[in-house]
TILUM-946685 format. One record per residue (C-alpha): x, y, z. Coordinates in Angstrom, 1 decimal, padded with zeros to 4 digits. Layout:
! residues N
east->X	north->Y	up->Z
...
END
This chain:
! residues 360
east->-101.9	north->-104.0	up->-109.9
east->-097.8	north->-103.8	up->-110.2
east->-097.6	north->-107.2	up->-110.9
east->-100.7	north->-107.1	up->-113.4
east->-098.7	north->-104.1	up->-115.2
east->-095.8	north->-105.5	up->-115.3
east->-097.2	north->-108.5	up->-117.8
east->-099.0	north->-106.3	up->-119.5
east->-096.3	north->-103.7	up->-120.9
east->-096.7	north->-102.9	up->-124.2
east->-092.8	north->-101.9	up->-124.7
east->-091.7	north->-105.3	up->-123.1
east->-094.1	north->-106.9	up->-125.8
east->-092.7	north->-105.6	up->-129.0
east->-089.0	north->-106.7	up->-127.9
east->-090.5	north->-110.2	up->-127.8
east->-092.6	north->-109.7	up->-130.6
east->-089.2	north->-109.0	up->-132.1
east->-087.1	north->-111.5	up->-131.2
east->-089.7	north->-113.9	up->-132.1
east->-090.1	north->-112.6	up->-135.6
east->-085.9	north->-112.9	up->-135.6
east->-085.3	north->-116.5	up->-135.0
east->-088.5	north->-117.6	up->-137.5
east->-087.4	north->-119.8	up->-140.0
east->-089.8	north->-122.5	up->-140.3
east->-093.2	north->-123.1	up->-140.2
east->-094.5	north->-123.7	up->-136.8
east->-097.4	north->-125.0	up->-135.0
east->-098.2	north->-124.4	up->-131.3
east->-101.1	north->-125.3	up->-129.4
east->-102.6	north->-123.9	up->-126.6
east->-104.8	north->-126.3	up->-124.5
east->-106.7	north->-123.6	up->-122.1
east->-109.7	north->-122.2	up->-123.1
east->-108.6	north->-119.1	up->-121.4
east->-105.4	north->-118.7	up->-122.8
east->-107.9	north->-118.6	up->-126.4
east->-109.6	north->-116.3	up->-125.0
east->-106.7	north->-113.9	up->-123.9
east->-105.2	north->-114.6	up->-127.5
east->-107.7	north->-113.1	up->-129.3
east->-108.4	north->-110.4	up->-126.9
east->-104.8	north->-109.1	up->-127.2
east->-104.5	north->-109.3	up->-130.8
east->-101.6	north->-111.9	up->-130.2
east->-102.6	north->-114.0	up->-133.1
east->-102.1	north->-111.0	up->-135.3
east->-098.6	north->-109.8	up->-134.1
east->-096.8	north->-113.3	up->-134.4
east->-094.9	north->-114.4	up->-137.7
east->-096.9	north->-115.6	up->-140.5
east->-095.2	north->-118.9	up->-140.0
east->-095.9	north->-119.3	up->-136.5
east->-099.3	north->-120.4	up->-135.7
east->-101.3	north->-120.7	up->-132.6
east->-103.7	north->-123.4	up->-132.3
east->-106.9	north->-123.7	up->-130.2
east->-106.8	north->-127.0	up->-128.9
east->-109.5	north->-129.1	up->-126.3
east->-109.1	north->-126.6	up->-123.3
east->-112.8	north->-125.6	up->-123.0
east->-114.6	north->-127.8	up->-120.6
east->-118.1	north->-127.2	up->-122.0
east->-116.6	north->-127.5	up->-125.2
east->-115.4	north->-131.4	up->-124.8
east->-118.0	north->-132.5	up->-123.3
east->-119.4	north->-135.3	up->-124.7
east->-123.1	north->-135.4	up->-126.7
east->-124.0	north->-137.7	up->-125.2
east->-122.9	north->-136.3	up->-121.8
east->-125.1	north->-133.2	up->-122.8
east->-127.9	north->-135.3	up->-122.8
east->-127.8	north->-137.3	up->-120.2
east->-127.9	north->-133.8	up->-118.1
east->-130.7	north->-133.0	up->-120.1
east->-131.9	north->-136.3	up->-119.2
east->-131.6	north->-136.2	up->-115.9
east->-133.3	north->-132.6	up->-115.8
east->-136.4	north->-134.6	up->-116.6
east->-136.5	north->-136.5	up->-113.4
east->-139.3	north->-136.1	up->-111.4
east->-138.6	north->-134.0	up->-108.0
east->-135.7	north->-132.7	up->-109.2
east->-133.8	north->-129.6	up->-109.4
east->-131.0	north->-129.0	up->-111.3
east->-127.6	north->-126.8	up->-110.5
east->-125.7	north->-125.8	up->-112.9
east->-123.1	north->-123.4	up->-113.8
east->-123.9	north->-120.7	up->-116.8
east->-122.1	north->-121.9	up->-119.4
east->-123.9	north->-125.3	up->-120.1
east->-127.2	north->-124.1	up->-120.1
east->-126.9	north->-123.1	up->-124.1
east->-125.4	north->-125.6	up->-125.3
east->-127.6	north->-127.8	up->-127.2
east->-128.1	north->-131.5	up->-126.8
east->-129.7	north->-133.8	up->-130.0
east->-133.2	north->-133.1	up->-129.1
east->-133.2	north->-130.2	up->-126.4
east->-131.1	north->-128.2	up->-123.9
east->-131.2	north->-127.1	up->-120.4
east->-132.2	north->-124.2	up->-121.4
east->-135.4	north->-125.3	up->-123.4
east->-136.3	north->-127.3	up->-120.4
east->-136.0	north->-124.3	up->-118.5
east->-138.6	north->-122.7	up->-120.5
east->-140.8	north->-125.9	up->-120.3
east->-140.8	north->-125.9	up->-116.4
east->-137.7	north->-127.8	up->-115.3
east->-136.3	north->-126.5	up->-111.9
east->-133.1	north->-125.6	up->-113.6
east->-130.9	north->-123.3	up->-111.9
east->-127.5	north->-121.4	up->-112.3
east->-125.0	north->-121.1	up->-109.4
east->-122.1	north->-119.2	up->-108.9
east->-120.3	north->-122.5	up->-106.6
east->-121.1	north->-126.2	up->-105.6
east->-121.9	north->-124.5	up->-101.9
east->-124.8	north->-122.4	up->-103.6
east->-126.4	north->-125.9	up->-104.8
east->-125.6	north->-127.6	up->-101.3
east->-127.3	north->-124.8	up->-099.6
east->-130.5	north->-125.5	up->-102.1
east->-130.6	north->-128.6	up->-101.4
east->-130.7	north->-127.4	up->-097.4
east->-133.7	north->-125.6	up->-098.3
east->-135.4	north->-128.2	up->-100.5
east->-135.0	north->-131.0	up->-098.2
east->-138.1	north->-132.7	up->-099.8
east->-136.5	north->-132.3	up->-103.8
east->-133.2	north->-134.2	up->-105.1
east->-130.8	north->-131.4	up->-105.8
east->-128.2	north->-132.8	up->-108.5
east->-125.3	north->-130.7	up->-109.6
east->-123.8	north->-131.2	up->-113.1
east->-119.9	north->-131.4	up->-112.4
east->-118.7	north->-130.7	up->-115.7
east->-114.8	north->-129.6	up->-115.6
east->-111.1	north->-129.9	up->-115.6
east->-109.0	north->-130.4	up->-112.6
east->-109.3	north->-126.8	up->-111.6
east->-112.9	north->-127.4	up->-110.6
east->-113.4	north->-131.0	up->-110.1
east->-112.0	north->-130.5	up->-106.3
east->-114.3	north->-127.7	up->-105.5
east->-117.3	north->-130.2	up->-106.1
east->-115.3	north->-132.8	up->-104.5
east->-115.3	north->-131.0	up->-101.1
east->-119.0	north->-130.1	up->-101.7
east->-119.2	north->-133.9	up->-101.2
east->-117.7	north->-133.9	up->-098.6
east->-119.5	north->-131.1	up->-097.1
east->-122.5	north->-132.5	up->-097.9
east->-121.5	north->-136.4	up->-096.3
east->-120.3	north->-134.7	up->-093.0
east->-123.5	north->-132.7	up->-093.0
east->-125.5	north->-135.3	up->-093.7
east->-127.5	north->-133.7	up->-096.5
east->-128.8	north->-136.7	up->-098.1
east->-130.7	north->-135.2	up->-101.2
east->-127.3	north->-133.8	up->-103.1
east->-126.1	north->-135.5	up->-105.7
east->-123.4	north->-134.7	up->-108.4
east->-123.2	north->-136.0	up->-112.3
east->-119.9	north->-136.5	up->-112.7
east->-118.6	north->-135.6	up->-116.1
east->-115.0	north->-134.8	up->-115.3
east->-112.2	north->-134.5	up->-117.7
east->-107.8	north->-135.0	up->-116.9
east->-106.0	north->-133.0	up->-119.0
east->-102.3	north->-135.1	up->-118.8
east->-104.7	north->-138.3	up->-120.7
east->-106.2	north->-135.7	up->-123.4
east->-102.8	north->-134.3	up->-124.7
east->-101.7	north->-138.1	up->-125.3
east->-104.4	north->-138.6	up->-127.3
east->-103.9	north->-135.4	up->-129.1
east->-100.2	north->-137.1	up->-130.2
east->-101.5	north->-140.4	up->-131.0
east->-104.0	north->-138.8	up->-133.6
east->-103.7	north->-139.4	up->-137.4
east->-102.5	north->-136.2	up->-139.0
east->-102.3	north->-134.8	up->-136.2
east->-098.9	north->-131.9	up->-136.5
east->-098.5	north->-130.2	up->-133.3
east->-094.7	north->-128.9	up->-132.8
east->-095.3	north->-127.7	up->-128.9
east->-098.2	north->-127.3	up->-126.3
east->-098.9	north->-124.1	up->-124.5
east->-100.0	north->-126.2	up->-121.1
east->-102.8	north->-124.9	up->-119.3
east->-102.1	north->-121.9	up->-116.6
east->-105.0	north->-123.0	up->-114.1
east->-105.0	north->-126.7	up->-114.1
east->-101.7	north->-126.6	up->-113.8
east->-102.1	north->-124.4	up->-110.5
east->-103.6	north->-127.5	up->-109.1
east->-102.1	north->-130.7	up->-110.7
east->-098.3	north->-129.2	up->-110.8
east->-095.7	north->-129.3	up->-113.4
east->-095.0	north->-132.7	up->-112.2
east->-098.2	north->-134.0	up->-113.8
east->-096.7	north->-133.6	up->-117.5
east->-093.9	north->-135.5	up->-116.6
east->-094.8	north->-138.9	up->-118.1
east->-096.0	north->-137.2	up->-121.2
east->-093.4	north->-135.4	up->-121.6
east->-090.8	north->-138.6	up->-121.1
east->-092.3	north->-140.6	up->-123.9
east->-093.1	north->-137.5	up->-126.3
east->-090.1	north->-135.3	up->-126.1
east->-092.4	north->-132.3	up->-127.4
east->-091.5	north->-128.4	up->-126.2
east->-094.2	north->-127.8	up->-123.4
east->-094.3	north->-124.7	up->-121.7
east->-097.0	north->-123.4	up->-118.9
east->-097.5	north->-120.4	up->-118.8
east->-100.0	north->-117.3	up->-117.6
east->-102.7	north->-115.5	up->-119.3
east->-101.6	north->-112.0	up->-119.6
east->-099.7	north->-111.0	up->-123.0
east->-096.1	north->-111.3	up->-121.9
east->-096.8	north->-114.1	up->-120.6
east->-098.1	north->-115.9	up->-123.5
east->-095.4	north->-114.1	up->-125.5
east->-092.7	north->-115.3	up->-123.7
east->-093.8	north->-119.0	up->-123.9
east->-094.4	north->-118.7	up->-127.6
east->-090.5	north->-117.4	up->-127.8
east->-089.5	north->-120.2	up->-125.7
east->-091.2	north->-122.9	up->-127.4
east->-089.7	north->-121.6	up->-130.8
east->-086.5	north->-121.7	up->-129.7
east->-086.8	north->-125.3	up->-128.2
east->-088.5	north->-126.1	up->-132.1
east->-085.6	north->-124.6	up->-134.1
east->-082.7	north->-125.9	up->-131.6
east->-084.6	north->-129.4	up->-131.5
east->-084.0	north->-129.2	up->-127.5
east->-087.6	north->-130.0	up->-126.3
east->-088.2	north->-129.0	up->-122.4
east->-090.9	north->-129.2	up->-120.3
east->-090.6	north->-125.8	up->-119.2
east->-092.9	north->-123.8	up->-116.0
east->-093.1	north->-119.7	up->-116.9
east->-095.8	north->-119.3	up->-114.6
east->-094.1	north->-119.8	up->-111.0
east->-096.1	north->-116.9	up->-109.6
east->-098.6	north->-119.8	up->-109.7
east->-097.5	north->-123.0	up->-110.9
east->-095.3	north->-125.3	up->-108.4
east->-093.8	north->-128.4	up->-109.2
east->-096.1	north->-130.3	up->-107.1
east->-099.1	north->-128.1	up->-107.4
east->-101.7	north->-128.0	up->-105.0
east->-101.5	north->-131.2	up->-103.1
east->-104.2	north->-130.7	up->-100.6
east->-106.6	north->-129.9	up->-104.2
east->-105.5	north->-133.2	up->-105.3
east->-106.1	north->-134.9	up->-102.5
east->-109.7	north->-133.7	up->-101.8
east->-110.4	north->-134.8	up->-105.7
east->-108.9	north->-138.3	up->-105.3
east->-110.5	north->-138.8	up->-102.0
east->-114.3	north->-138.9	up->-103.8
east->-113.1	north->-139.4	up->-107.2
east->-110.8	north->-142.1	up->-109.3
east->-109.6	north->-142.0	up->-113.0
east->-111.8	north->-143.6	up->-115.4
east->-112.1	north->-144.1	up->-119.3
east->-114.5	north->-141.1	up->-120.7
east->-115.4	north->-140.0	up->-123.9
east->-114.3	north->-136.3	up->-125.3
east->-116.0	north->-134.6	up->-128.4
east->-113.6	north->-134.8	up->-131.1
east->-111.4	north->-137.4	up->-130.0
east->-113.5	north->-140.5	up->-128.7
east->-112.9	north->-142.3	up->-125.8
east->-109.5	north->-141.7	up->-123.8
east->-108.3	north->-144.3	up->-121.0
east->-108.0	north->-143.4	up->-117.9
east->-109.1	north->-139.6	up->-118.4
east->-112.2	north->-138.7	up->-116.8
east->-113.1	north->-139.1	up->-113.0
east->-116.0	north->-141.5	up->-111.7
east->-117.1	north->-142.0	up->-107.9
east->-115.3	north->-144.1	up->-105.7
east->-117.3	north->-147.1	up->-104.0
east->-117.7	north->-145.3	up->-100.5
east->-119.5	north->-141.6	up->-102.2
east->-121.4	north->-143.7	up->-104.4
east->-124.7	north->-142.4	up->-102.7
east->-123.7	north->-138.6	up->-104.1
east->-123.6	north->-140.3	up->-107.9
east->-126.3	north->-138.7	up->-109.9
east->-125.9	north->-141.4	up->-112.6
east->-126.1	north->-144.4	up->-110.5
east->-128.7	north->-143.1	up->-108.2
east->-131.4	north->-141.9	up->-111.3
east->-129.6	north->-144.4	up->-114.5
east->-131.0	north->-142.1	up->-117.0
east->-131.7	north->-144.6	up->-120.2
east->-129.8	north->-142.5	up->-123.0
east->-128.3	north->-143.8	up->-125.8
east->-125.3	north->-142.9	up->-127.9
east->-125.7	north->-139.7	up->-129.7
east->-123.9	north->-138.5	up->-132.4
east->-123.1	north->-134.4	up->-132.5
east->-124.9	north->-131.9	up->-134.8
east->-125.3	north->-132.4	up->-138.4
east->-122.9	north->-130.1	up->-140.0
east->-121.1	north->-129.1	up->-136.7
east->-117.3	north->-128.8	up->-136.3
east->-116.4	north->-128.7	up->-133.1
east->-114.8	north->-132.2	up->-132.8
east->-112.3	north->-131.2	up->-135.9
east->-112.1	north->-127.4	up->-134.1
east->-110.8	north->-128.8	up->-130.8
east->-108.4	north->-130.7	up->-132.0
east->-106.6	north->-128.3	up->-134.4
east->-107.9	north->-130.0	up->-137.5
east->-109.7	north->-127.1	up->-138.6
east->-110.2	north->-123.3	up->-137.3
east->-114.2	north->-122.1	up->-136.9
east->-114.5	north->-120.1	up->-140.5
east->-113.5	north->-123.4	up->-142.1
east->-116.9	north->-125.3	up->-140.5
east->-120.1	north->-125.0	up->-142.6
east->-122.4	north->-123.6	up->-140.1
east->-120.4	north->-120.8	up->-138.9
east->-121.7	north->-117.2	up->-138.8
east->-124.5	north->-119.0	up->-141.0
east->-126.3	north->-121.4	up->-138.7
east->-124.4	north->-121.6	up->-135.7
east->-124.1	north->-117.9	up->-134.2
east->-123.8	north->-116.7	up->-130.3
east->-127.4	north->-116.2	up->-130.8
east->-128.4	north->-119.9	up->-132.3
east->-125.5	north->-121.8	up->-131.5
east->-125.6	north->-125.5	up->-133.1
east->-122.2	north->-126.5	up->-131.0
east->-120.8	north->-126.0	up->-127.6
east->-117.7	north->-124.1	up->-129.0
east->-120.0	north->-121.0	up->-130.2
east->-121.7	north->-121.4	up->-126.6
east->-119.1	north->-121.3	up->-124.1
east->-117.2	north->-118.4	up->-122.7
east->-114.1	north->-120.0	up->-123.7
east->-115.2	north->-121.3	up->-126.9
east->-112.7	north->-121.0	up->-129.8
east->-116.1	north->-120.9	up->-132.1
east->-117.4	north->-117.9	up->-129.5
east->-113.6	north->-116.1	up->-129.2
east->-113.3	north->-115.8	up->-133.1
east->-116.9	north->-114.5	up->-133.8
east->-116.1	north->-111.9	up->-130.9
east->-112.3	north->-111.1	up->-132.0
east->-111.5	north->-112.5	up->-135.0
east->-113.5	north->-110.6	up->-138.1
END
């Protein structure tokens, strides 16, 4: 707990609070690209502290969140197939695709299920040798090796009746695409805590290089996010951008190389589509030739066509800093935690669901 405390000290706060507030003399706009670091700014009243003229903004760091609608159905889709059961974690369930959801197919007498870990579905499909077990791999680096070495696991054990949907996003392609965007003003990036635990500070390098934009990883306690919000307005007013690591507890420059490996071994870089921004090159992660027989999608080719998100819904202008959740239509009207219309009021790490619970 000592070194929980320690980033957690309400005195040590304040004096960045203050030194912030001292060198703010400009309008500035910071994004933060985790979904948990949304979460822990709201939940630590950080938002509220900060100059009026420095803002924080949510940006495409929930997983659920960017998945495509068209990604949504397609598990919804393939929940449909006969024989089939359906592993999933929590968060997906909700969120509603154009005509249903997992969790309405639940109700209707799908074999959906919620597990904890890509071992939990590996071990149903043990015990249903006669069903197809398919695991929806929706994620960001952090998780996209776990279910890589469930593959793995599953090839070497010759269970033959686990497949995964791949649905995997990069995170290093998604902040390019956040640059290249019409409009789009963002003056620094707070860079992801856990995907940067596995891809390394190393992985930003290329961006960095072409952009020249402050960039700063960093943890998820308040100091922490404090301390990377003073840096970053320093680098802004001095015009002296770095790519800058203040989370080493964690973060190495290389990362976690074995991770990596184990993701690259089953997976390779391909073009996906995220909600909000379209379709990025080179930033989502599709079987390799020789796992093929794990691919969900090649194995069932669910027919589903292009879908367009919810009438009314904001999410795509949300996650990419365009707008904040009580400037979209449906909020705390039609879309509530309850009845959400889009995955940002559904997820855990939702800016949609981290306002309604925080912000009024």
């Amino acid at each position: 707990m000592k070194y929980i405390q320690e980033y957690r000290d309400s005195r040590l706060s304040r004096k960045i609070i203050e030194q912030i507030a001292a060198i703010s003399h400009r309008d500035i706009r910071i994004m933060e690209v985790c979904g948990t670091h949304t979460v822990s700014i709201f939940r630590n009243g950080i938002r509220t502290v900060l100059p009026a003229n420095v803002s924080l903004i949510s940006g495409p760091g929930c997983p659920v969140c960017v998945t495509d609608q068209k990604e949504i159905d397609t598990a919804i889709a393939l929940a449909a197939q006969e024989n089939a059961i359906i592993a999933t974690f929590g968060d997906l369930i909700r969120v509603p695709g154009t005509f249903s959801s997992l969790q309405k197919e639940q109700a209707d007498g799908r074999d959906i299920r919620i597990v904890y870990s890509t071992f939990d579905a590996i071990n149903i499909a043990r015990q249903n040798p006669d069903k197809d077990v398919i695991f929806l791999g929706i994620g960001f680096e952090t998780t996209a090796p776990t279910i890589a070495a469930s593959v793995l696991a599953a090839k070497k054990a010759g269970v033959s009746n686990y497949f995964v949907y791949s649905a995997h996003k990069l995170m290093p392609p998604a902040l390019e695409a956040l640059m290249n965007r019409e409009l789009s003003r963002i003056d620094g990036f707070l860079l992801p805590g856990h995907v940067s635990v596995i891809i390394g500070t190393k992985a930003y390098g290329k961006f960095f290089d072409k952009y020249r934009i402050p960039c700063v990883i960093t943890g998820f306690e308040p100091v922490d996010i404090l301390q990377a919000v003073l840096n970053l307005t320093e680098m802004i007013n001095a015009g002296s951008p770095r790519l800058e690591n203040d989370y080493p507890r964690a973060v190495t420059e290389a990362g976690n190389t074995e991770a990596t490996k184990i993701m690259y071994s089953v997976f390779e870089p391909c073009d996906t589509a995220w909600r909000g921004i379209g379709t990025i090159a080179g930033s989502g992660l599709q079987f390799r030739p020789e796992y093929a027989g794990f691919d969900a999608k090649a194995h069932f080719d669910p027919d589903v066509p292009d879908a367009l998100p919810p009438k009314g819904c904001a999410c795509g202008e949300i996650l990419t800093g365009k707008l904040t959740p009580p400037q979209c239509p449906l909020y705390k009207t039609k879309c509530t935690p309850m009845n959400p219309v889009g995955p940002c009021m559904v997820s855990s790490e939702g800016t949609c669901a981290a306002y309604y619970k925080y912000h009024d």
